[in-house]
C-alpha positions as CSV (number, residue, x, y, z in Angstrom):
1,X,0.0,0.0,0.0
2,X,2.7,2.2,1.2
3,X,4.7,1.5,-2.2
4,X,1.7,2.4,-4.0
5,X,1.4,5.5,-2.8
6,X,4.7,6.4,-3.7
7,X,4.0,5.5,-7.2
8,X,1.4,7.7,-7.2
9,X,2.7,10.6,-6.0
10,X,6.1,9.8,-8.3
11,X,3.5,9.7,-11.2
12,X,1.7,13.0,-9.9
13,X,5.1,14.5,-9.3
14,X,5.9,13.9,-13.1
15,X,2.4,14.6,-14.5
16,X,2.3,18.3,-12.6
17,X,6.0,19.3,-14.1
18,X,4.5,18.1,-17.8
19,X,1.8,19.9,-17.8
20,X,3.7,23.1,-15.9
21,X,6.5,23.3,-18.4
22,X,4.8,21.5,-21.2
23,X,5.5,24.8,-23.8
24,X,9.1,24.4,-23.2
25,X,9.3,20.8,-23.6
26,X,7.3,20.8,-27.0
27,X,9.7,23.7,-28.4
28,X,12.9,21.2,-26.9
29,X,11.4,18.0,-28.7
30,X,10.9,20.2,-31.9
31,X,14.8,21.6,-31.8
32,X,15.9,18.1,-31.2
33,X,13.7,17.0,-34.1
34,X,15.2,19.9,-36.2
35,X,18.9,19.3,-35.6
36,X,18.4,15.3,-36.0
37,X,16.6,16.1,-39.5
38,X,19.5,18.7,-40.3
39,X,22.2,16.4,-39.0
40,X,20.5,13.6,-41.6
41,X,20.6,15.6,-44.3
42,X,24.1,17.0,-44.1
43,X,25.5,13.3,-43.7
44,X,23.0,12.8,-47.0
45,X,24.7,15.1,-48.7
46,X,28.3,14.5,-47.4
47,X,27.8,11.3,-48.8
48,X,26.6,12.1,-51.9
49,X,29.4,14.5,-52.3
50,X,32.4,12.0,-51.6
51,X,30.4,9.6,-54.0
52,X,30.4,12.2,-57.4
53,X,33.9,13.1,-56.4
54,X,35.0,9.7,-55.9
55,X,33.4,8.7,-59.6
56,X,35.1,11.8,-61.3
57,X,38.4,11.1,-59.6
58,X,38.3,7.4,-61.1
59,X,37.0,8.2,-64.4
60,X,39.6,11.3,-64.6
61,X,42.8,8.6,-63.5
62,X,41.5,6.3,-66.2
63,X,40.7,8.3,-68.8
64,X,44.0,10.3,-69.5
65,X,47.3,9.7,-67.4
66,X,49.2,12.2,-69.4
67,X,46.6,15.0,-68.8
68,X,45.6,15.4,-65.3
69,X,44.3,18.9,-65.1
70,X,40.7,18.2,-64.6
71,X,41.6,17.2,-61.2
72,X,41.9,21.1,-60.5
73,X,38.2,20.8,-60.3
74,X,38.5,18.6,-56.9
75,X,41.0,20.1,-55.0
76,X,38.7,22.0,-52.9
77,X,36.0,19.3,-51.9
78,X,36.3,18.8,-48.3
79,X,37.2,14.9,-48.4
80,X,40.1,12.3,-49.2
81,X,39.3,12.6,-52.7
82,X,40.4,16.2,-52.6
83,X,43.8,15.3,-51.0
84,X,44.1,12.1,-53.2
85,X,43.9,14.8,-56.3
86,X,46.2,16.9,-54.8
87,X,49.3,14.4,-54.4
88,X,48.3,12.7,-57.7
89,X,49.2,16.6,-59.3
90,X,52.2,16.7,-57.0
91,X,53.3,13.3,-58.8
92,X,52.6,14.9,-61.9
93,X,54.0,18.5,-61.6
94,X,57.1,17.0,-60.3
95,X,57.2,14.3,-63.5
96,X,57.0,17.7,-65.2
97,X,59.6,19.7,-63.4
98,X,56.7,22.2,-62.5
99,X,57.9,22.6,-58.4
100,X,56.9,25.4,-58.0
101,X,53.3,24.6,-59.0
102,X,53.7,21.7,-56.6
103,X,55.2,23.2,-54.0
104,X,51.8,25.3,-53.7
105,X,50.2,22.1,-53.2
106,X,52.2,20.7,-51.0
107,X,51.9,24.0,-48.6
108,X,48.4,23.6,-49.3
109,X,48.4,19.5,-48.0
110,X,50.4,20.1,-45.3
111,X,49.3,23.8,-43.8
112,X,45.5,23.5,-44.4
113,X,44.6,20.3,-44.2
114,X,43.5,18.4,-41.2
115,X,45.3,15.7,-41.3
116,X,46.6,12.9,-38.9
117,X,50.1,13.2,-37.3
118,X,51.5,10.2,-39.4
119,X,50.0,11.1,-42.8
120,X,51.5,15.0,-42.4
121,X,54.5,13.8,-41.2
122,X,54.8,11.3,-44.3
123,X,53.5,14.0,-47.1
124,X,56.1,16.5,-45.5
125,X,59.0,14.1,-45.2
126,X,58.2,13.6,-49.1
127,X,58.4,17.6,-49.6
128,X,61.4,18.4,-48.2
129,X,63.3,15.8,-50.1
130,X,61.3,16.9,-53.3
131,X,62.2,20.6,-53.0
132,X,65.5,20.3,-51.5
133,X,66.4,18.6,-55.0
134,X,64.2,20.8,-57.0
135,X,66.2,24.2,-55.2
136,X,69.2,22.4,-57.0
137,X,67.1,21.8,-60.2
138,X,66.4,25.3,-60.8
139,X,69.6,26.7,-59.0
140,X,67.0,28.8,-56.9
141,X,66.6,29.4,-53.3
142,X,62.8,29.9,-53.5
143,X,61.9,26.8,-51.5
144,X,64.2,27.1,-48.5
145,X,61.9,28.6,-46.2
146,X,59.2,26.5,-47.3
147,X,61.8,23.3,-46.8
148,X,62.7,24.6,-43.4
149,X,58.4,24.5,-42.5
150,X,57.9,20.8,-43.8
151,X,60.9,19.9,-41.8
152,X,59.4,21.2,-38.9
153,X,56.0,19.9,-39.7
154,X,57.8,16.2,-39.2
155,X,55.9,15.1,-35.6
156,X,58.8,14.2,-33.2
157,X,56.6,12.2,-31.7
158,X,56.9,9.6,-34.2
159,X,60.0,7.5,-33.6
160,X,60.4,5.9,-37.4
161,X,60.9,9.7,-38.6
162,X,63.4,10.6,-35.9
163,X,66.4,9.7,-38.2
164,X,64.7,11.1,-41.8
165,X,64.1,14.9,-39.8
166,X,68.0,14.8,-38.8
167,X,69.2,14.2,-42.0
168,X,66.9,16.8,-43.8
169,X,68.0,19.2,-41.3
170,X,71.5,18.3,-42.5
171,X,70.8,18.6,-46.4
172,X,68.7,21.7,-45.6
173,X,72.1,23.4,-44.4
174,X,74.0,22.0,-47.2
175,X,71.9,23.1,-49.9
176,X,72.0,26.7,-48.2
177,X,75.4,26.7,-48.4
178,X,75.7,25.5,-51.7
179,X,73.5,27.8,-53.1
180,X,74.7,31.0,-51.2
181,X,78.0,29.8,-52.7
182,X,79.7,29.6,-49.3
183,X,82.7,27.7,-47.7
184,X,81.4,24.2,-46.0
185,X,84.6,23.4,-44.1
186,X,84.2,27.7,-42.1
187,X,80.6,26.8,-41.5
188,X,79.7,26.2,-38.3
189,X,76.6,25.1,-38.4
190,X,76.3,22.6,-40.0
191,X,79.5,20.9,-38.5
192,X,77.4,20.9,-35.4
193,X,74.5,19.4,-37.0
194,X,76.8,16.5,-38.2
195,X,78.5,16.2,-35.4
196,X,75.1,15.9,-33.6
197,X,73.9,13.2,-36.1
198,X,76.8,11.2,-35.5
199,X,76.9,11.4,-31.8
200,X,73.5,10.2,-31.6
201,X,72.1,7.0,-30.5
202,X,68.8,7.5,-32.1
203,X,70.0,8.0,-35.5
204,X,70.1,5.1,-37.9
205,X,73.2,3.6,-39.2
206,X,72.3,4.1,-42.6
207,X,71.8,7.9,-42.4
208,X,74.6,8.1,-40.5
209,X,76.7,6.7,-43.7
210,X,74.7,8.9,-46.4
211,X,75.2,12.2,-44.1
212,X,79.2,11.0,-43.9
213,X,79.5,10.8,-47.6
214,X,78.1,14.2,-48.5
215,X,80.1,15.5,-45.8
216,X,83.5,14.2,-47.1
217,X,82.5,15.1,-50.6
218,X,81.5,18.5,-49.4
219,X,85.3,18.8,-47.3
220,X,86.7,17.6,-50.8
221,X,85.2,18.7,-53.5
C-alpha cells in the first residue's frame, strides 16, 4: 500500500511538471527534431558528395594519365578525394619539373589540411626531399623557407621519422650553403648538426653513412 502510494505521488510528481512546463518541452522535442533532420541531411549530402567526387576522380585517372588537369576541379572538396587529387598533381608537376606549382600544393596539404600526425608527417618528409632537389634543379633558393616549415612539420613524436628529420635538417644546411656559394669546411653550423647526427644513438646507421658521404664530398670537393 505504502509503495503504491509512492508511485502515485512519483507519477503525480511527473504529470504536474509536464503539464507546468509543457511549452518548453514541445519547443525542446521540436529543436531536437530539427537538428536530428539537419544532422541527416548533411550526412546525405556528405555522402553524396564524396560519391560524385569519388566517380570523377576514377573516371579522370583512367581516362587520361598524361593530362591530369581536370583534377583542379576537386581540390577544394572537403574529403580524401580532394587530397588524393592533390598528391596525384604533385606526382605529376614533379614528373613535369613544374615545383613550383607543386610546391603550392604541398603547402596547401600540409598547412591547411587536417590531417593525422602520421600522414602529415609522411607527405612533409616527401616535400622536403622533393624541394630540396628541386632548389638544385632550378639553381633557386625559392623553397628554402618552405623546406625549413615541412621539416618542422615532421611530428617528433613519431620514432620511425626521428632519423629522416635529422638528415633533412642536415641537407637543408648543405643546400643553403651551396647555393649561397659559401665555404662548408668555415661553416659552423652545419659541422654541429653532423656532429650531432653522428653522436646520436637514435640515428640510424644508414643515415649516418649517407650524411658521412656528402660531408666528405663537401670537405673535398
Amino acid at each position: 500500500m505504502i509503495q503504491e502510494n509512492k508511485n502515485k505521488n512519483l507519477f503525480k510528481k511527473v504529470q504536474n511538471f509536464i503539464f507546468a512546463n509543457y511549452k518548453q518541452i514541445v519547443i525542446s522535442l521540436v529543436i531536437l527534431l530539427i537538428l536530428f533532420i539537419g544532422y541527416q541531411t548533411y550526412n546525405y549530402f556528405k555522402i553524396q558528395d564524396i560519391k560524385n567526387s569519388s566517380i570523377s576522380f576514377f573516371d579522370i585517372i583512367l581516362e587520361n594519365q598524361n593530362d591530369l588537369s581536370n583534377l583542379e576541379n576537386l581540390i577544394d572538396d572537403d574529403n580524401i578525394f580532394s587530397i588524393l587529387s592533390k598528391l596525384k598533381l604533385i606526382q605529376k608537376n614533379i614528373e613535369n619539373k613544374n615545383f613550383s606549382y607543386a610546391n603550392e600544393l604541398y603547402k596547401e596539404l600540409i598547412f591547411s589540411s587536417n590531417l593525422d600526425d602520421l600522414y602529415k608527417t609522411s607527405i612533409a618528409t616527401n616535400a622536403s626531399y622533393t624541394m630540396i632537389n628541386a632548389s638544385f634543379e632550378e639553381n633557386t633558393k625559392n623553397y628554402l623557407n618552405d623546406i625549413s616549415s615541412y621539416i618542422n612539420n615532421i611530428s617528433d613524436e613519431l620514432d620511425g621519422y626521428f632519423s629522416i628529420k635529422k638528415e633533412l635538417e642536415y641537407l637543408l644546411i648543405v643546400s643553403e650553403i651551396d647555393l649561397n656559394k659559401s665555404e662548408y669546411n668555415n661553416n659552423s653550423k652545419v659541422l654541429d648538426k653532423y656532429n650531432e647526427i653522428f653522436n646520436s644513438s637514435l640515428v640510424s646507421d644508414s643515415i649516418k653513412e649517407r650524411v658521412k658521404k656528402i660531408h666528405e664530398f663537401q670537405l673535398y670537393k
